[in-house]
C-alpha beads as a LAMMPS data file, in Angstrom:
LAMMPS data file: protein, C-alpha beads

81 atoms
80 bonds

1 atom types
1 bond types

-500.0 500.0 xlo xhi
-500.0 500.0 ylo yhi
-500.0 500.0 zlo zhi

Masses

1 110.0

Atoms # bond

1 1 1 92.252 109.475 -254.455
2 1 1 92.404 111.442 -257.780
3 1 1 95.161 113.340 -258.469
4 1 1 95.104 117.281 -259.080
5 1 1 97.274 119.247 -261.512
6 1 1 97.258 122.829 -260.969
7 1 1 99.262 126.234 -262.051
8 1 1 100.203 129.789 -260.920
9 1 1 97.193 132.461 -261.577
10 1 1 100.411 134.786 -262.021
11 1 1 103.764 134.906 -261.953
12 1 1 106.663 132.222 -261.498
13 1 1 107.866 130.221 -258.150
14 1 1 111.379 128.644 -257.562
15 1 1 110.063 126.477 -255.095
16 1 1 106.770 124.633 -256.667
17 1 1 108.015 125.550 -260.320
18 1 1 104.821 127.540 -261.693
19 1 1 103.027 123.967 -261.666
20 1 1 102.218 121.050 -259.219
21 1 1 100.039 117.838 -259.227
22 1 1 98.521 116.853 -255.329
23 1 1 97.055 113.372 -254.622
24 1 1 93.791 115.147 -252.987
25 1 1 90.330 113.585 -251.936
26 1 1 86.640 114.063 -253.787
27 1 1 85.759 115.715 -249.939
28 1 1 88.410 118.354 -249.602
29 1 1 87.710 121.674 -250.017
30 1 1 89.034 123.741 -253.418
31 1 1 92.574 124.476 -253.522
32 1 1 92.839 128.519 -253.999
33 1 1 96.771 128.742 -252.942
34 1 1 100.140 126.859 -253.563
35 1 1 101.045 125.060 -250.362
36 1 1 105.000 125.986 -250.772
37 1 1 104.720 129.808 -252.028
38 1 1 101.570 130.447 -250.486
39 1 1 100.490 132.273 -254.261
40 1 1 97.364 131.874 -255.868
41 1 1 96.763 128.988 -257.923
42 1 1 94.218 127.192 -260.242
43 1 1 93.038 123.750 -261.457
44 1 1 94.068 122.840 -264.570
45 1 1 92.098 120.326 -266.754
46 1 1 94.302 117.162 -267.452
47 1 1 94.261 114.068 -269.323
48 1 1 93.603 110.579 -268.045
49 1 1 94.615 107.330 -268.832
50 1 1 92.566 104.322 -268.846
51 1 1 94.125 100.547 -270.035
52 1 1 94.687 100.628 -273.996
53 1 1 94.282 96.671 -274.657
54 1 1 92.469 94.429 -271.795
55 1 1 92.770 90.351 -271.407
56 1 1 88.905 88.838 -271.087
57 1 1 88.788 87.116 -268.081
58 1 1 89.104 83.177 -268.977
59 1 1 85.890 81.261 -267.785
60 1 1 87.717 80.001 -264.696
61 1 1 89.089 83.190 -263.649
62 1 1 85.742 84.873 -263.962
63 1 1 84.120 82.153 -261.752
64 1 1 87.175 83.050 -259.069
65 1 1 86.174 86.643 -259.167
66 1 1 82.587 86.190 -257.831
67 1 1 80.695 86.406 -261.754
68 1 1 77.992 83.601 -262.413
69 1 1 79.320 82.270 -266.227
70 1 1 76.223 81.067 -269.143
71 1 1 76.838 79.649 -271.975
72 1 1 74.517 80.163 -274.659
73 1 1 72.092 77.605 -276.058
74 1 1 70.430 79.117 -278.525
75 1 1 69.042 82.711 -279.413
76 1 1 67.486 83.748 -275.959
77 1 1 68.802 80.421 -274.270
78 1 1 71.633 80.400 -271.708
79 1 1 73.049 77.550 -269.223
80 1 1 74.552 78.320 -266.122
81 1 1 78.256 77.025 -266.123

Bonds

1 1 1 2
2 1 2 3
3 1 3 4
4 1 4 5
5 1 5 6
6 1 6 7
7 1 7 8
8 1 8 9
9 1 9 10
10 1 10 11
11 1 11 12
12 1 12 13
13 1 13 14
14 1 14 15
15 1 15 16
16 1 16 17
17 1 17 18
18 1 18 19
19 1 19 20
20 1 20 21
21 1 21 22
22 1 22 23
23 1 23 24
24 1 24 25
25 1 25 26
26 1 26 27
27 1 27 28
28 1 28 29
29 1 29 30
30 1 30 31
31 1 31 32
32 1 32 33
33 1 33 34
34 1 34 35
35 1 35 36
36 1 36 37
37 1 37 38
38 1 38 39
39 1 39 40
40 1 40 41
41 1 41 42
42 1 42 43
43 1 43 44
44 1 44 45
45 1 45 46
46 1 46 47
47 1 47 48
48 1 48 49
49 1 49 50
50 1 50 51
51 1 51 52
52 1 52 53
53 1 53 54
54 1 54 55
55 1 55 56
56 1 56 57
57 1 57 58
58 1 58 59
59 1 59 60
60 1 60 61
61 1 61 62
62 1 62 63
63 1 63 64
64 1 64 65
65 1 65 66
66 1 66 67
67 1 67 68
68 1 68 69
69 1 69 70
70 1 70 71
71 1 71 72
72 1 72 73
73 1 73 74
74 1 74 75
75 1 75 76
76 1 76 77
77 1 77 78
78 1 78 79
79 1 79 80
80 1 80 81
């Protein structure tokens, strides 16, 4: 499930703090109040992170995970491994 920042249309809250981030599904319908003060709110665009530096998957560990591994021959030439 993605997670959802959003932020006061107006005003400021003691109890959600102006600001709030809810782990919400794709198929739930649009958030349009806080759930603790009950005041409007709306979605604020966020970043994201995604994994900076990846390992490549080692021939054997490739195989493990269900991939078919060629090696190549030549220039349009591959062998199955």
């Amino acid at each position: 499930m993605p997670l959802y920042e959003y932020e006061l249309c107006e005003g400021e809250c003691k109890v959600c703090g102006g600001s709030f981030t809810l782990n919400r599904p794709l198929s739930a319908p649009p958030l349009t109040q806080c759930p603790a003060c009950k005041k409007p709110v709306r979605k604020v665009i966020s970043a994201f992170t995604t994994p900076h530096k990846l390992k490549p998957l080692s021939v054997t560990d490739a195989k493990k995970a269900g991939f078919q591994v060629y090696k190549r021959l030549g220039k349009g030439e591959y062998e199955r491994q």
